[in-house]
C-alpha positions as a Markdown table, in Angstrom:
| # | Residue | x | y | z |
|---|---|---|---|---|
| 1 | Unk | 199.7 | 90.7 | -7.1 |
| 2 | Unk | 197.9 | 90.3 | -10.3 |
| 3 | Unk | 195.0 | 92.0 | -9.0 |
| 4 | Unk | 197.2 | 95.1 | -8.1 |
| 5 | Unk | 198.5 | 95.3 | -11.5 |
| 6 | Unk | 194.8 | 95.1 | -13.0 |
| 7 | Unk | 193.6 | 98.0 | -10.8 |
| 8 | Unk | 197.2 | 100.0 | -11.8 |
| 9 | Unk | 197.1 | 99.7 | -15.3 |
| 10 | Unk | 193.6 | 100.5 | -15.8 |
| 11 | Unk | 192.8 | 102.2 | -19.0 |
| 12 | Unk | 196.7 | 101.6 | -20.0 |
| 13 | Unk | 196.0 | 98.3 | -22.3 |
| 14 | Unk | 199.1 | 98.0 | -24.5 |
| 15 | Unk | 198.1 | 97.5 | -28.3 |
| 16 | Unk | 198.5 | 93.7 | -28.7 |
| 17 | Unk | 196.4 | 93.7 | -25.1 |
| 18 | Unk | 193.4 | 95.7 | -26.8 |
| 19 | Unk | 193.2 | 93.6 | -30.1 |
| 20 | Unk | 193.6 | 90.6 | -27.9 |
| 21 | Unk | 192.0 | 90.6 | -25.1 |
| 22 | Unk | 192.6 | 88.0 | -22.5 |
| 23 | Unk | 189.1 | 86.2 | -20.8 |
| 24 | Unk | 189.1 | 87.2 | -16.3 |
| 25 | Unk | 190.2 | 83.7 | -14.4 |
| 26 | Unk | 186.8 | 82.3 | -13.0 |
| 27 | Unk | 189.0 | 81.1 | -10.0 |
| 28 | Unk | 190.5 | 84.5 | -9.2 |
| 29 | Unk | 187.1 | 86.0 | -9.1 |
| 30 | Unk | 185.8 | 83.7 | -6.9 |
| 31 | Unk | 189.0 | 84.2 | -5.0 |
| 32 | Unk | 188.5 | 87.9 | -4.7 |
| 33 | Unk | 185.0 | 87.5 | -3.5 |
| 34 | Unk | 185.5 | 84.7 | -0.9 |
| 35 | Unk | 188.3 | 86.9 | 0.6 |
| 36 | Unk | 186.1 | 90.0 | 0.9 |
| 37 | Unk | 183.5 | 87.9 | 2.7 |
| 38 | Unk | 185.9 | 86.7 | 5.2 |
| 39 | Unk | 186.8 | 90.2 | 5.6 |
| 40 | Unk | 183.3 | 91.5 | 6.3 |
| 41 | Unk | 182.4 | 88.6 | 8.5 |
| 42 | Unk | 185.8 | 89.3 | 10.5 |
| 43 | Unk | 184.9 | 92.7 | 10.6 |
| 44 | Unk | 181.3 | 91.7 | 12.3 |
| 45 | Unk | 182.4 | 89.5 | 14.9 |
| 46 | Unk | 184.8 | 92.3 | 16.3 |
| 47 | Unk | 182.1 | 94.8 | 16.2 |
| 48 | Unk | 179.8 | 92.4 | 18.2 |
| 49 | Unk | 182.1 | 91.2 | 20.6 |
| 50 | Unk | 183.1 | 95.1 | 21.3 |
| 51 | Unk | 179.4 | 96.2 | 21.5 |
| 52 | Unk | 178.3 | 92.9 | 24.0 |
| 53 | Unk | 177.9 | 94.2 | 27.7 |
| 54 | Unk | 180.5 | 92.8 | 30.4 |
| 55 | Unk | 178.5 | 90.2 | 32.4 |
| 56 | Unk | 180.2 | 90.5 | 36.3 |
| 57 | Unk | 178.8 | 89.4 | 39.1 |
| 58 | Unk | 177.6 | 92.5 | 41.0 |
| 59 | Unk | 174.2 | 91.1 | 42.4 |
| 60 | Unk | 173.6 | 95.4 | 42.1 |
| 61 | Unk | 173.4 | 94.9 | 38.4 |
| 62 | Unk | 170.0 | 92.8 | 38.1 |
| 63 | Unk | 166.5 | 94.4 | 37.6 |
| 64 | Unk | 165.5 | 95.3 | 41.1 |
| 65 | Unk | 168.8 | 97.5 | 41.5 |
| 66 | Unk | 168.3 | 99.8 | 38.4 |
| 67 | Unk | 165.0 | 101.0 | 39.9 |
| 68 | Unk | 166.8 | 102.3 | 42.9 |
| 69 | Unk | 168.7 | 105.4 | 43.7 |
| 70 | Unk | 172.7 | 105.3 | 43.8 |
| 71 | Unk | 172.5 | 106.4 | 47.3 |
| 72 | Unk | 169.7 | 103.8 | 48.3 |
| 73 | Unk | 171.9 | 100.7 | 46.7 |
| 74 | Unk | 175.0 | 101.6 | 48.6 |
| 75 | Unk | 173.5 | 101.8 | 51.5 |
| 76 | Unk | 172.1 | 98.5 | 50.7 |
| 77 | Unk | 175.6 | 97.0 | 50.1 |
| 78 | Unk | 177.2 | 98.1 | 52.6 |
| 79 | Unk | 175.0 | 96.3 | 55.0 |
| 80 | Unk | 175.3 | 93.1 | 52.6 |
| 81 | Unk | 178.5 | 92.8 | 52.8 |
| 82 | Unk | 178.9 | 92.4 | 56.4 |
| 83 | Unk | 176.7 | 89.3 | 55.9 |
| 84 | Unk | 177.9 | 85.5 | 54.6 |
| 85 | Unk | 175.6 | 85.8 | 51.6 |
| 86 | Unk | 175.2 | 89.4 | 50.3 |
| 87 | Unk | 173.3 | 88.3 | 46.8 |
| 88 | Unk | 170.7 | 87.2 | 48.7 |
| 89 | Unk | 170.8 | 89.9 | 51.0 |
| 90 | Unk | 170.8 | 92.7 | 48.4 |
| 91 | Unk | 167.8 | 90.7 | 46.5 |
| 92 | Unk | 165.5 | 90.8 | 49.9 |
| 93 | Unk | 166.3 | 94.5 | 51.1 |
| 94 | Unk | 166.3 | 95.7 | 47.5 |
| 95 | Unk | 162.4 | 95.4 | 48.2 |
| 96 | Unk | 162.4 | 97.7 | 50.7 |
| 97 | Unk | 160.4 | 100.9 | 49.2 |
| 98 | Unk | 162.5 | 103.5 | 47.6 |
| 99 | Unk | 160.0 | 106.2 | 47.9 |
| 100 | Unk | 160.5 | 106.0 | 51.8 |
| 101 | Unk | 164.0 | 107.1 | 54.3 |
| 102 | Unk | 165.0 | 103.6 | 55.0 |
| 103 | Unk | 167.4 | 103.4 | 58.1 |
| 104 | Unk | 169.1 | 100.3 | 59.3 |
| 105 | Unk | 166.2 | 99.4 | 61.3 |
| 106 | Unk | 164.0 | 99.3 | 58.5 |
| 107 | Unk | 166.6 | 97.1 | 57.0 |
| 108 | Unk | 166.8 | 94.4 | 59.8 |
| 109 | Unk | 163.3 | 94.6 | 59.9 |
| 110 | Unk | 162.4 | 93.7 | 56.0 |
| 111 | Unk | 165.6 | 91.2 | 56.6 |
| 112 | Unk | 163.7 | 89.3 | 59.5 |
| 113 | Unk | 160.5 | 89.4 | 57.8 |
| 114 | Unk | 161.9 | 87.8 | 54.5 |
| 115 | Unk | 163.6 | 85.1 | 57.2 |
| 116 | Unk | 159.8 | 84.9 | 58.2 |
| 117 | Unk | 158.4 | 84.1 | 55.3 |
| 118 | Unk | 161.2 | 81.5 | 53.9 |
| 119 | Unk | 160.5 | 79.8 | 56.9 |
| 120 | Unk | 156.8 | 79.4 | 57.0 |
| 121 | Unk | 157.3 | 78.2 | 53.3 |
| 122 | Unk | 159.5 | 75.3 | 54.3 |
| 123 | Unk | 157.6 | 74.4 | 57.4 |
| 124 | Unk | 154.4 | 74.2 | 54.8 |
| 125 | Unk | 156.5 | 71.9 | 52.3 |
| 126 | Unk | 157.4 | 69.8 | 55.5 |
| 127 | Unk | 154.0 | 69.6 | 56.3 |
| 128 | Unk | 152.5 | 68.3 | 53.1 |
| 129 | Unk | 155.8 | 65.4 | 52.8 |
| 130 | Unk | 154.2 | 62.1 | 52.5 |
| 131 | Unk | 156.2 | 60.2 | 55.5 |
| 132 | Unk | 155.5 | 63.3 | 57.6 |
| 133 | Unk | 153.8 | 60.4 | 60.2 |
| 134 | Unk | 156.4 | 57.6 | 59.6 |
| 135 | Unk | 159.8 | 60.1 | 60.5 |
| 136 | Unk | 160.0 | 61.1 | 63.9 |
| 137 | Unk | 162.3 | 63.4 | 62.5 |
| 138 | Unk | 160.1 | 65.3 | 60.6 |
| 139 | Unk | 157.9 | 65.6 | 63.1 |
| 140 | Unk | 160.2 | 67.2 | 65.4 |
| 141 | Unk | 161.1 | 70.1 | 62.6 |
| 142 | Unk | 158.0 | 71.2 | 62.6 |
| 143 | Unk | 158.3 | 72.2 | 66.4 |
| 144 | Unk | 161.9 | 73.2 | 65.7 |
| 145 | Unk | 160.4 | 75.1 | 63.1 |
| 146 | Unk | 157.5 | 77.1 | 65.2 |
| 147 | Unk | 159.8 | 78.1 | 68.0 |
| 148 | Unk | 162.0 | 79.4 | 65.4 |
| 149 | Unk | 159.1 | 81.6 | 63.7 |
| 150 | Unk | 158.1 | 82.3 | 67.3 |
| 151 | Unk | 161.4 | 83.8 | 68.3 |
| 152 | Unk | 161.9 | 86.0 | 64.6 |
| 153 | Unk | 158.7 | 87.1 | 65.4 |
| 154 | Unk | 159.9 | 88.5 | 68.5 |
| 155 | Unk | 162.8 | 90.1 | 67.5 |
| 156 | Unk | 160.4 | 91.9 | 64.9 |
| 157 | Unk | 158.1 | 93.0 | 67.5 |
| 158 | Unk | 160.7 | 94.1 | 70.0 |
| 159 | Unk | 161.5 | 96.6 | 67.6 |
| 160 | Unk | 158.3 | 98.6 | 67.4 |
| 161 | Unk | 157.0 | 100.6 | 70.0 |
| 162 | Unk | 154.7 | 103.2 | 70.6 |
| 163 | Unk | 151.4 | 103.3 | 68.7 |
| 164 | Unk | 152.9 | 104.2 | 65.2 |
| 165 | Unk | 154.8 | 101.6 | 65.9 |
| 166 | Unk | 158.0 | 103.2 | 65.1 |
| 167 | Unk | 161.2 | 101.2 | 64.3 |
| 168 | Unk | 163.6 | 101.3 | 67.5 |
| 169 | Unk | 166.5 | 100.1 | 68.4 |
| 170 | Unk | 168.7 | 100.0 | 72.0 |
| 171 | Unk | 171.7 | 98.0 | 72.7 |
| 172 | Unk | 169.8 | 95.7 | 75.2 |
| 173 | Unk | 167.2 | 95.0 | 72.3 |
| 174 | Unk | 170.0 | 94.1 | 69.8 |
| 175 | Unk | 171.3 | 91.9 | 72.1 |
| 176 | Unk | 167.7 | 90.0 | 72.7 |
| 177 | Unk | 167.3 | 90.0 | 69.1 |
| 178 | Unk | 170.8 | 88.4 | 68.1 |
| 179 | Unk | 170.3 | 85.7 | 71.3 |
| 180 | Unk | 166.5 | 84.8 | 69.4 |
| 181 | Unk | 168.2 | 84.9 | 65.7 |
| 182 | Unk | 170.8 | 82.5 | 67.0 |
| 183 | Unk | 168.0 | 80.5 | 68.3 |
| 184 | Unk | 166.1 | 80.4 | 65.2 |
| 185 | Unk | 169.3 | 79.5 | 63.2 |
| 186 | Unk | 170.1 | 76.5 | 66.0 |
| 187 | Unk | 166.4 | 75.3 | 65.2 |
| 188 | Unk | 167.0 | 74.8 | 61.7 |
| 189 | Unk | 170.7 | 73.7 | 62.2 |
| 190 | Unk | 168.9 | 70.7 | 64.5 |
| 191 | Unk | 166.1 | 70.0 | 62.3 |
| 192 | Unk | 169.2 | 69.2 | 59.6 |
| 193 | Unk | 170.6 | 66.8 | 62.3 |
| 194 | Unk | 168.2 | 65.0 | 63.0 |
| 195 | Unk | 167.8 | 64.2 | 59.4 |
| 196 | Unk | 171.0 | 63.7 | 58.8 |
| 197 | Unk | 171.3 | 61.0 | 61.4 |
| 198 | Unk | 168.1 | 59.4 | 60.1 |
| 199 | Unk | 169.6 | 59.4 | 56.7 |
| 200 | Unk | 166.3 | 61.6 | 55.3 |
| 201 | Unk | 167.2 | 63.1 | 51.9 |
| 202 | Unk | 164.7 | 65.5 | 50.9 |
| 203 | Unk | 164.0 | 64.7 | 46.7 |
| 204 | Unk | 161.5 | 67.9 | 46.3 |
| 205 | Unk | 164.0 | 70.3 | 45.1 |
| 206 | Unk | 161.1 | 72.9 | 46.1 |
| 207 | Unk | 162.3 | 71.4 | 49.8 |
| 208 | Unk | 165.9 | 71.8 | 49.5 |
| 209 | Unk | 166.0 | 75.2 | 47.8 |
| 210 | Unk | 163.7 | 76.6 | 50.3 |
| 211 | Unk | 165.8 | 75.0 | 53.1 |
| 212 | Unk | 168.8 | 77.0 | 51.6 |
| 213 | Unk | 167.0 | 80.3 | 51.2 |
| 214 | Unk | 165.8 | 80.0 | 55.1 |
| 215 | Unk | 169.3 | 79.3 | 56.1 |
| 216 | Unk | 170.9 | 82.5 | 54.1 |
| 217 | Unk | 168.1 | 84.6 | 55.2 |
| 218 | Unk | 168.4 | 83.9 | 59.2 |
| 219 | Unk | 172.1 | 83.7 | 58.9 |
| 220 | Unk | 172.0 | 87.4 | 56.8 |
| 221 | Unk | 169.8 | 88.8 | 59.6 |
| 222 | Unk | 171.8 | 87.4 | 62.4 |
| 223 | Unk | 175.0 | 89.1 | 60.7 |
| 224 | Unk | 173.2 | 92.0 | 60.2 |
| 225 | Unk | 172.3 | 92.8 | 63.9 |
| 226 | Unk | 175.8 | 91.5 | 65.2 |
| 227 | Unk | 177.2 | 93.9 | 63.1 |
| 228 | Unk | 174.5 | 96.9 | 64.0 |
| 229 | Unk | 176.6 | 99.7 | 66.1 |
| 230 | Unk | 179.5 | 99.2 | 63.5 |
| 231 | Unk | 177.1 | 99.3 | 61.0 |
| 232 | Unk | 175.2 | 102.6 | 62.7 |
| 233 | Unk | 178.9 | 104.3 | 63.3 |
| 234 | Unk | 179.4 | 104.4 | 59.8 |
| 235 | Unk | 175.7 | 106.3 | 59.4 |
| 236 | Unk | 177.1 | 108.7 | 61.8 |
| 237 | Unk | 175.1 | 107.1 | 64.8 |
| 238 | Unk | 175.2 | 106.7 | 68.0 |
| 239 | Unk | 173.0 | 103.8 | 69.8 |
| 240 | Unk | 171.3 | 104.4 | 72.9 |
């Protein structure tokens, strides 16, 4: 309080006061200042933890979304979340160019060729492995592997017709292109098998994560097409 009764009684020294001045404590001004340092630096903090963006989740807040329309990304998760791993799903179709009328077609189709191309990158790791001769195993994902790219590359081509090769779906092509998906994603599931029961770990990480990204990406296209007529009811479509 001794502060308060210096900033009250300024310019009312008493007599004895003015002839004999008193010297300021060192202490209480270095009191006074460490406690308006605290302050500021409290003061600071608050401000920067009010200004500091919320970090969720929502795979729609990364890079690739913010380029896209409103309309365009909820299009885009609505079909995700039908599937078993939307952020991977919203990160492949959020290729898909904005400058174009994408329909669901479009969207199984960039979704299949993504599959595609994760799986042509794993069978390429698998063919460079070292003990690619010495494991049967190995050997026999690579043909799992090809008849899996054989039968995505169907369902991709069953799609187009006519010379533009316009994006088409019927039910009796959705249901050829779920049986192939499910064939693609039984390849890989028995390729794992296999090296499961040969007790074949894979050490290149590039291996394992490109394993993973093949599995989400068949397994998002599978959902996509088994969920297509719902999926094209709620577009205000009717399939043929």
């Amino acid at each position: 309080m001794e502060s308060v009764n210096f900033f009250k009684g300024y310019g009312k020294l008493s007599h004895l006061e003015s002839q004999n001045p008193r010297p300021r404590s060192a202490s209480a001004a270095i009191t006074i200042s460490a406690i308006l340092l605290f302050t500021l630096v409290i003061g600071f903090t608050l401000a920067a933890l009010l200004l500091q963006p919320i970090n969720d989740k929502d795979p729609t807040d990364s890079a690739s979304a913010s380029s896209l329309s409103s309309n365009l990304v909820e299009s885009i998760k609505t079909i995700c979340n039908v599937t078993r791993y939307p952020d991977s799903c919203f990160t492949a179709l959020s290729s898909l160019n904005a400058s174009t009328k994408p329909d669901l077609e479009a969207f199984l189709d960039l979704s299949l060729q993504v599959a595609i191309t994760h799986l042509s990158d794993l069978s390429s790791s698998f063919k460079s492995l070292n003990d690619l001769h010495s494991q049967p195993a190995l050997k026999d994902c690579l043909t799992l592997f090809d008849d899996a790219l054989s039968r995505l590359n169907d369902s991709v081509s069953a799609m187009k017709v006519g010379t533009g090769k316009e994006l088409v779906l019927t039910k009796e092509k959705i249901s050829d292109i779920q049986t192939w998906i499910s064939a693609a994603m039984t390849d890989q599931d028995t390729c794992n098998d296999g090296l499961e029961e040969m007790g074949w770990t894979a050490a290149d990480e590039v291996v394992k994560s490109q394993s993973q990204s093949c599995k989400e990406s068949i397994g998002n296209s599978l959902a996509i097409v088994a969920n297509m007529q719902n999926l094209l009811q709620k577009c205000g479509r009717t399939m043929h």
